[in-house]
N, C-alpha and C positions, 0 to 999 in steps of 0.2 A: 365505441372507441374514440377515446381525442382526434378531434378531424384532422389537428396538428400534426399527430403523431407520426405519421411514416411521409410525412412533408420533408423533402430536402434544405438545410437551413444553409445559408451562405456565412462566410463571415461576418462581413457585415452586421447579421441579426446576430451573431452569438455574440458580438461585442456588444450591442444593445444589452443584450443580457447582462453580459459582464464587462462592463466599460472600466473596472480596474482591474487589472488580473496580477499583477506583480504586486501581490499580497503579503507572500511569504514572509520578507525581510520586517516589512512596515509592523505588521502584526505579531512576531518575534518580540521586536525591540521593546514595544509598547505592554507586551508579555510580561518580562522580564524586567521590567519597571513598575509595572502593576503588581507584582510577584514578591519584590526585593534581591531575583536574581542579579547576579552578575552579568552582563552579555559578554561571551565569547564568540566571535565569529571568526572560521580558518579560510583564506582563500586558497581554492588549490591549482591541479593546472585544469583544463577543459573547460575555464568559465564554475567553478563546480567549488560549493560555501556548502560549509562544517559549520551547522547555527548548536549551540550547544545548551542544554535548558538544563536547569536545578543544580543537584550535586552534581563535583568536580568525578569524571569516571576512573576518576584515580582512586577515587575513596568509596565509590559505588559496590555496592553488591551485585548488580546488574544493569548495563546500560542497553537503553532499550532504542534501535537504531531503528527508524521511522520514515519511509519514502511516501509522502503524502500523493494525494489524489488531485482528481482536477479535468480529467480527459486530457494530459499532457498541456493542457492551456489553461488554465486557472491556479493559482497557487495557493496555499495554506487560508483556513477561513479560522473565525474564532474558534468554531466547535476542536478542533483540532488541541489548542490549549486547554479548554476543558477536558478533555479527554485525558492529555497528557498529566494534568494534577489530579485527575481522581485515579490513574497509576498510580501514581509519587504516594498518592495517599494509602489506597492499599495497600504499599509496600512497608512505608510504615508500619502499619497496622500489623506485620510480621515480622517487625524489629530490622527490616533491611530498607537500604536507602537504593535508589532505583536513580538512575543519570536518566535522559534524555537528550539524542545527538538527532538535528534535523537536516535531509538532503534539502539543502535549496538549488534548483538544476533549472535547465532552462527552458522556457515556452516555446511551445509549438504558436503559429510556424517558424518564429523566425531562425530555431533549429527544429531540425523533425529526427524520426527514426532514423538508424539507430542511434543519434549525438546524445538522447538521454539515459539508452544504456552502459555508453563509454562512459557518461558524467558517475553511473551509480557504483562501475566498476574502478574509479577513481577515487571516491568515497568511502569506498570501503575499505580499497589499497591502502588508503590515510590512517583510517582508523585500526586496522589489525597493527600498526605499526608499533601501539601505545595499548590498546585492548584485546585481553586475549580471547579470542571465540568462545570458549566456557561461559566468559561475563555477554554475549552478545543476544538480545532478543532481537531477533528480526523480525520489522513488521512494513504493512503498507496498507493504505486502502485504494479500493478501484486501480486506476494509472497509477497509484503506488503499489500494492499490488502487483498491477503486470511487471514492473520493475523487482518489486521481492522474487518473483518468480525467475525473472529472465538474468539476474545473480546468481539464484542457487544451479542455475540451465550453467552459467557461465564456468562454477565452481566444479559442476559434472562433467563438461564437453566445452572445453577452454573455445571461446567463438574470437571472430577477426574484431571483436569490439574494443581490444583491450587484452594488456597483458594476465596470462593466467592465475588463479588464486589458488595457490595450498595452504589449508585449514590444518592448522597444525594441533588440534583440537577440535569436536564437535562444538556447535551453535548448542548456545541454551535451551532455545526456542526458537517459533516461527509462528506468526500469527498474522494471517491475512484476511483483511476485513473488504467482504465484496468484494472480491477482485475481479479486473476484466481480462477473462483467458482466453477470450475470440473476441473475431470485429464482425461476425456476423449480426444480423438484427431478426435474424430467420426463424428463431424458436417460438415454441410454445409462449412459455413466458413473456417475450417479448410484444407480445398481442393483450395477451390477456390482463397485464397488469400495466398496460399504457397510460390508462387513467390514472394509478393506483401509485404509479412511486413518483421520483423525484425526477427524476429523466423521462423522457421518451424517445421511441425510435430513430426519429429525426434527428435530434440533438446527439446521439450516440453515431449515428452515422458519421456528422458533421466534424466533431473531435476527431475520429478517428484520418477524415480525409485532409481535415489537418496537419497531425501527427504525422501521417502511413499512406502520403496521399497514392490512390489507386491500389493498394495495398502490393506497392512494391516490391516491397519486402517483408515476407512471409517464413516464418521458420520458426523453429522451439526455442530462442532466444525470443522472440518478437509475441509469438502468441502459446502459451503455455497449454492448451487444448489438443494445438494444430501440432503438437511435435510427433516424429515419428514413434511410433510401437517401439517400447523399450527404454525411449528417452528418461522416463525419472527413476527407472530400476538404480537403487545407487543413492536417490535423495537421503533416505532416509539416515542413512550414516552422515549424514552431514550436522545432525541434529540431535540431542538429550532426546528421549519421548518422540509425541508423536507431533506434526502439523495440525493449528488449530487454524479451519476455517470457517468464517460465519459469513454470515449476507441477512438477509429480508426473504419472508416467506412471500411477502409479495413485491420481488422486486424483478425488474426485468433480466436484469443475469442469472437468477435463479436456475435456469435450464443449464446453465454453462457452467455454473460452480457445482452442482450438482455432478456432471458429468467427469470435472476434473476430478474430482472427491473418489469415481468411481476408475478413474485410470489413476491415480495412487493406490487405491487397492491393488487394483489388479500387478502393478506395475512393485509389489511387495515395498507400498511406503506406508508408512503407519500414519494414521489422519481423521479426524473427527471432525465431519460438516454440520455445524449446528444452523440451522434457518428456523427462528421464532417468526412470530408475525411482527412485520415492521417490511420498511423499505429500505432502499440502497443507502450500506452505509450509515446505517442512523446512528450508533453510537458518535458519531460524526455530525450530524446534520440535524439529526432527531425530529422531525417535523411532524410526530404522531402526537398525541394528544398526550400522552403521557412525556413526554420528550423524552431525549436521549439516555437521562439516569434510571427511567422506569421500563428502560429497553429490553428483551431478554438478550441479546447480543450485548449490549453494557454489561451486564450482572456477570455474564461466559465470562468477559474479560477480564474482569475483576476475580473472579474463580481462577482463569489462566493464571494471572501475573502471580497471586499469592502464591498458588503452586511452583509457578517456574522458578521463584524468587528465593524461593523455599530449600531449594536442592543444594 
């Protein structure tokens, strides 16, 4: 196993790591100039930016609402935009044109939990305002993700984060790529594919004690795993079809998406966990040899959106 791996990292080093992290915006702008988008950006209250890619969601078939990843401290990286135009592109390729709305919310530490749940429950507020949930694909990866998750918790069992949401229509879709549903580093997985993905141990520790330091605050809004018995009875009407989630067959949360995959069952939500071989998040990151377009998590997605785009 990496000697690193279950090493505690301080700050300090993860900023070595990532010595820019306020990504989001910079990489947006330079998007959408690369692109020949327009840039729209909304400021709203809680600190909390509506970055908006492609078509206008006025004229969209589906706009696809995206809480990126990061371990709540690192912001939007390239792969991100790739991703989002080989959407755009599928979409096309069905005769529908697909929006793109980005949460930019704020880093850990210098807000922590729950400030970036209030920011996603803010965001969303904005947006039902102008879009009606029929047009809405929700998606996230990893810390977006726990976010995707800890909105629809919010949407089922109104929490102190923020005022309540009534969905005056189901969600089109939901589509969570990798998501982190617990802060343990305790599983299976989480050993055995040390070497093997993008993360390790340590580092996933480290995020989180940033975020959630000493894990404070614990509950089904915060960790989507840890919520009580019965919590997501109910998800499923919030949504067309079922929940798509993918990950990496060899990725460290593989133990933990799996499990959530199997309290949606249990919990009567409808849900399809796909884990090809790859690691965390690769349609995002892609670091296999095949990169992220020869992904089988890529290809799922590209399956997803035609479908969801389709209805």
């Amino acid at each position: 196993m990496n000697s690193m791996a279950l090493r505690w990292f301080s700050l300090s080093e993860l900023n070595k790591i990532t010595p820019n992290r306020a990504t989001t915006r910079p990489l947006y702008l330079k998007s959408c100039k690369a692109r020949g988008y327009k840039a729209r950006i909304e400021e709203l209250a809680n600190n909390t930016s509506a970055l908006y890619y492609g078509a206008d969601p006025a004229v969209a078939d589906k706009v696809f609402v995206y809480l990126h990843g990061g371990g709540f401290y690192v912001g939007a990286v390239p792969g991100h935009w790739v991703f989002f135009d080989s959407l755009i592109a599928e979409a096309e390729k069905h005769g529908k044109v697909l929006s793109v709305v980005l949460l930019e919310y704020t880093l850990a530490p210098s807000k922590q939990c729950p400030f970036q749940i209030t920011q996603t429950i803010t965001f969303f507020q904005h947006l039902l305002q102008t879009i009606p949930p029929s047009k809405i694909l929700l998606s996230g990866e990893s810390a977006g993700g726990n976010l995707s998750l800890a909105l629809l918790a919010h949407i089922l069992h109104p929490s102190p984060y923020g005022p309540s949401i009534a969905l005056e229509s189901p969600l089109a879709g939901v589509l969570l790529i990798s998501p982190w549903v617990a802060p343990g580093t305790d599983t299976e997985s989480m050993t055995k594919f040390a070497d093997h993905d993008i993360l390790f141990p340590g580092v996933v520790q480290a995020l989180m004690e940033e975020y959630n330091p000493k894990l404070k605050i614990r509950n089904g809004w915060t960790e989507a795993l840890g919520a009580e018995k019965g919590w997501w009875k109910g998800c499923g009407a919030l949504l067309e079809g079922k929940i798509l989630i993918t990950g990496g067959a060899q990725e460290l949360m593989r133990d933990d998406i799996v499990a959530l995959g199997k309290r949606f069952v249990e919990e009567e939500v409808d849900v399809e966990v796909f884990l090809p071989d790859g690691t965390h998040a690769e349609p995002i990151h892609g670091l296999t040899s095949l990169g992220p377009e020869g992904s089988g998590a890529w290809l799922a997605h590209l399956r997803w959106i035609g479908e969801v785009v389709s209805k």
